[in-house]
N, C-alpha and C positions, 0 to 999 in steps of 0.2 A: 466557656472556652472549649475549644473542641481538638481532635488528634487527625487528622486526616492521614491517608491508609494509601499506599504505596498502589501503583495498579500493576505489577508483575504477577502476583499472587494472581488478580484476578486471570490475565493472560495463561499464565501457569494451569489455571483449574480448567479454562475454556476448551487449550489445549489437551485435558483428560477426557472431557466431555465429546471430544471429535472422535478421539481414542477411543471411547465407549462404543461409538457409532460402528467402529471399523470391526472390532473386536467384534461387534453385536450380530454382524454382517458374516463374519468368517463361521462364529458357533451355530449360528443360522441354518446355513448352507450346510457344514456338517449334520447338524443334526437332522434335517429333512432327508440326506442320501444314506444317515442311519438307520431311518424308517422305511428308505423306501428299499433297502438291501434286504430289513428283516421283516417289515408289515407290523412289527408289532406297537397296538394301539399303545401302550405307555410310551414308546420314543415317541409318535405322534403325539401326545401331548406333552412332551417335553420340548418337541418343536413347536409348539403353538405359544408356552411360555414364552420361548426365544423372541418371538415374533413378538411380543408386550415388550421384552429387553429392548429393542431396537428401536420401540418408539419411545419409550421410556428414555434412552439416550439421548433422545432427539429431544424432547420435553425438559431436560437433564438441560443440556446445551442453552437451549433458548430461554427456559429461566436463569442462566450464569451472565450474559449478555443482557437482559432486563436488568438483573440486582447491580449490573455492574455500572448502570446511568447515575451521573451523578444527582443531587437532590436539587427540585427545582421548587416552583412556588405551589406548586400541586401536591407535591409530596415532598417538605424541607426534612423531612428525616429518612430521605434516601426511598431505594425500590429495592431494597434486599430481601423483603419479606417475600420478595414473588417464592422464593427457594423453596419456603415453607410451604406456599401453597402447591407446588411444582411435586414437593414431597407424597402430599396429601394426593396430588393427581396419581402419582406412579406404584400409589397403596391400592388405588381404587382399581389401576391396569392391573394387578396382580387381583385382586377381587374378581376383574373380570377373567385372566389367565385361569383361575382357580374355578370357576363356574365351565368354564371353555373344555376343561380336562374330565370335571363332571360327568358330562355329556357324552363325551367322548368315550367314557369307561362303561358308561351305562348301556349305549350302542354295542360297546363289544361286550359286555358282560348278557347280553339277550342272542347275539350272534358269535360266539367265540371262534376264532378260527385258530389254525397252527403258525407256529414262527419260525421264518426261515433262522437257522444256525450260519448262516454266511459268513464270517470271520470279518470280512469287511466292514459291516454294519456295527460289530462292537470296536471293532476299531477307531471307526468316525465317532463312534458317540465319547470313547475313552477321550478322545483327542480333545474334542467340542469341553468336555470338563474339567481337563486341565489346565484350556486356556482361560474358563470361566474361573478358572479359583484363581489363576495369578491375579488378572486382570479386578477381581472385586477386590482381593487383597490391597494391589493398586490403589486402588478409588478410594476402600473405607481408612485408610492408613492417611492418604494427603489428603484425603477430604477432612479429617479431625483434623490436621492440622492446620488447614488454609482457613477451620469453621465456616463449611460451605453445607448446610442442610442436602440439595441438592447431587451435588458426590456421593456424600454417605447415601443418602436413600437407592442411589444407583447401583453402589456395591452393598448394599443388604437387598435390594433387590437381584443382586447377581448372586450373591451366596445361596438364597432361597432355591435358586436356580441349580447351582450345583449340587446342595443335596437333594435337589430332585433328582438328578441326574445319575445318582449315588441308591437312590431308590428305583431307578429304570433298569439299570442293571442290576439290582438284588432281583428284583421281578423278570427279568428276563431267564437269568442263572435258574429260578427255580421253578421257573414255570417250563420250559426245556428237560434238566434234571426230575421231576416228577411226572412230567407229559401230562399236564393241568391246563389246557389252554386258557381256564377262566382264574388264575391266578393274575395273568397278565391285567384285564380291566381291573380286577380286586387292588392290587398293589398299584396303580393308576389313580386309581380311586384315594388310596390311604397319601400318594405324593399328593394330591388336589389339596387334602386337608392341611398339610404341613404347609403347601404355597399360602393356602387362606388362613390360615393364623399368622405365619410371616407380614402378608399385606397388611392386616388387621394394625399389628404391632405397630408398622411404620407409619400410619396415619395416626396413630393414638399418639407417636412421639412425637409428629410435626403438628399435632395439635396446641403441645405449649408453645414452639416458638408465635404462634398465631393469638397465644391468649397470653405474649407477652412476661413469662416463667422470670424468676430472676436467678440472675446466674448459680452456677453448682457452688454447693456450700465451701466445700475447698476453695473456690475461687474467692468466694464474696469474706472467707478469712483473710486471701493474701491482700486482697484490697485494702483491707482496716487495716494492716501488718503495713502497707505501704503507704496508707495517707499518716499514720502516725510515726513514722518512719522520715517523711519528707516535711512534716507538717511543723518544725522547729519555731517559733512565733507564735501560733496559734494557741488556741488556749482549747478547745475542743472542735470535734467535726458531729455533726450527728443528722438522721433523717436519710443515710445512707439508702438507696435505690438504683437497683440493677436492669437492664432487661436484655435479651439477647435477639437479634434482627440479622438473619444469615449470618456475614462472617464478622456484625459488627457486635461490639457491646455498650451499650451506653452506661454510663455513670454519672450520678448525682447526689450531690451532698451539703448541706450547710456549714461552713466552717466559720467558727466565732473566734473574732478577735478582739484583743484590747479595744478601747474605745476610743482610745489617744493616737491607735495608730495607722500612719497616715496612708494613703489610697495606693501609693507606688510600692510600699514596703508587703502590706496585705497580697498586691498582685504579685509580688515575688514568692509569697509564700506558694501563693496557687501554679505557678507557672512548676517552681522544684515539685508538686505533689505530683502536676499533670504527667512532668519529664519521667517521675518514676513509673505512674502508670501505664503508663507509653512503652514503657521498656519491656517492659511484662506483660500488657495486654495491646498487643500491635493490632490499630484501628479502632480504637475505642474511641466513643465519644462522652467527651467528660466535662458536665456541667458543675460547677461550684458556687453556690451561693454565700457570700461572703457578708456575716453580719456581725456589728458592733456588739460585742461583751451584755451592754447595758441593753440592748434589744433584743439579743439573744432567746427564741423559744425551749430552747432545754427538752428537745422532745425523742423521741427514738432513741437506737443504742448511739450512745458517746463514743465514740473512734479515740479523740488523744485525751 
C-alpha cells in the first residue's frame, strides 16, 4: 500500500529553482563589472564560480521536472533519484569551478599586476554577496524541508560561493593595504581550495542517496514509535527497511497477526499505521507485509 505525494511542493521547489536562475544571472553580472572596475584576478575567479552557479541552477531545474514524472513501467519506483544524480553533477561543476580559479591564480601569481581601488568594484562585489547568502539560505532551508537533494546542493553550492566571496575581499583589503600584488593570486589560490573541498563534500553526500542510505536514525525511531503506536491488533512488526529517493521515502515492514484474524480487519490494521506515517512523513511509500502469527519469521528488530 502506498502514500501518494501532493504535487504543490513539487511546483513550489521548481518555482525556487527558476529563482536560482535569475539570482544566478544578477550575481553574475555583478561580479564580472567587479572585476572589470578593479582587474583583480580573485574577483575573476569568483566570477567564473558564478558562471558554474548558473548552470548549476539550470541542471537544479531540470532534474526537479525529471523527479517530478510520475512512475511508469520503466521505472515503477518513480524518477526522483535524477536529484541525486543532478547533485553529484553540480559537486563535479564546483570541481571544475575550483580547477578554473587554479589556473587563473597561477597566471597571476607568474604576472602580478596592481588593483585598481575604485569604490565601485567592491561595491558590486559586496552586493553580488549579499544576494548570494539570502538566496542559498532560501534554497538550503525549503529544500530540507520539501526533501529535495537538488535545492540543497544548489544552496550549498551557493554558500561555497559566498565564502569565496568573503575570501575575495579579505585578499583585496590586503593586498591594497600592504601593496603585495601577489597576495591577490595567493589568496585566489587558498578560495580554489575551500570551493574544492566544498564540491568534494557534496558529491560524497549525494553518494548515499544513490546507494540507497536508510533513513536518519532519528527518523527510523519515530517510525517504530509510530507503527507501534497505530499497530493496536497486531501482535509484532518486524524486518523494518527504509530508503530515501529525493523527496520520497519508502517504508517496509512485516507485520504479524493472529492467525484467526480475518483479511478486512488485518487491512485496517495497516491502513491506521499507514494514516499515521503519512502524517509525519508526507510522500512516503509504505509497503507492509502482512503475515499470519503461525508463519510468522520472527526476524530483525520487533517494532510492537
Amino acid at each position: 500500500m502506498a502514500a501518494s505525494k501532493s504535487s504543490l511542493p513539487l511546483d513550489f521547489a521548481s518555482r525556487l529553482a527558476i529563482g536560482s536562475i535569475v539570482v544566478g544571472l544578477i550575481v553574475l553580472a555583478l561580479k564580472f563589472g567587479a572585476w572589470w572596475h578593479t582587474g583583480s584576478i580573485a574577483l575573476y575567479s569568483d566570477a567564473l564560480e558564478s558562471t558554474i552557479n548558473v548552470v548549476a541552477a539550470c541542471v537544479a531545474l531540470l532534474a526537479l521536472r525529471v523527479s517530478a514524472k510520475p512512475a511508469d513501467a520503466r521505472h515503477p519506483y518513480g524518477h526522483q533519484k535524477v536529484e541525486y544524480l543532478a547533485a553529484v553533477f553540480e559537486g563535479a561543476l564546483i570541481l571544475v569551478a575550483a580547477l578554473m580559479v587554479f589556473h587563473s591564480a597561477w597566471e597571476a601569481w607568474k604576472n602580478p599586476r596592481p588593483i585598481s581601488t575604485e569604490p565601485l568594484g567592491f561595491a558590486l562585489n559586496i552586493a553580488a554577496g549579499l544576494i548570494n547568502g539570502v538566496w542559498c539560505w532560501v534554497l538550503i532551508s525549503r529544500g530540507r524541508k520539501l526533501r529535495s537533494p537538488a535545492l540543497v546542493a544548489d544552496g550549498q553550492h551557493l554558500l561555497s560561493d559566498v565564502v569565496s566571496s568573503i575570501g575575495v575581499l579579505a585578499a583585496l583589503v590586503i593586498s591594497i593595504a600592504t601593496g603585495l600584488p601577489w597576495l591577490d593570486p595567493l589568496l585566489a589560490g587558498l578560495v580554489g581550495v575551500n570551493i574544492l573541498v566544498s564540491g568534494w563534500k557534496l558529491m560524497q553526500s549525494s553518494f548515499g542517496g544513490l546507494m540507497d542510505e536508510a533513513a536518519a536514525p532519528e527518523d527510523l525511531d519515530q517510525i517504530r514509535k509510530l507503527i507501534a503506536k497505530h499497530g493496536d491488533g497486531a501482535i509484532e512488526a518486524h524486518d523494518l527497511r527504509t530508503r530515501h529517493s529525493g523527496r520520497t521515502t519508502f517504508i517496509e515492514f512485516h507485520l504479524v497477526v493472529p492467525g484467526e484474524m480475518r483479511v478486512d480487519q488485518s487491512h485496517d490494521i495497516c491502513d491506521r499505521i499507514e494514516a499515521g506515517l503519512r502524517a509525519e512523513f508526507s510522500g512516503a511509500l509504505i509497503t507492509i507485509h502482512v503475515e499470519p502469527e503461525n508463519k510468522a519469521k520472527h526476524t530483525g528488530i520487533v517494532v510492537l
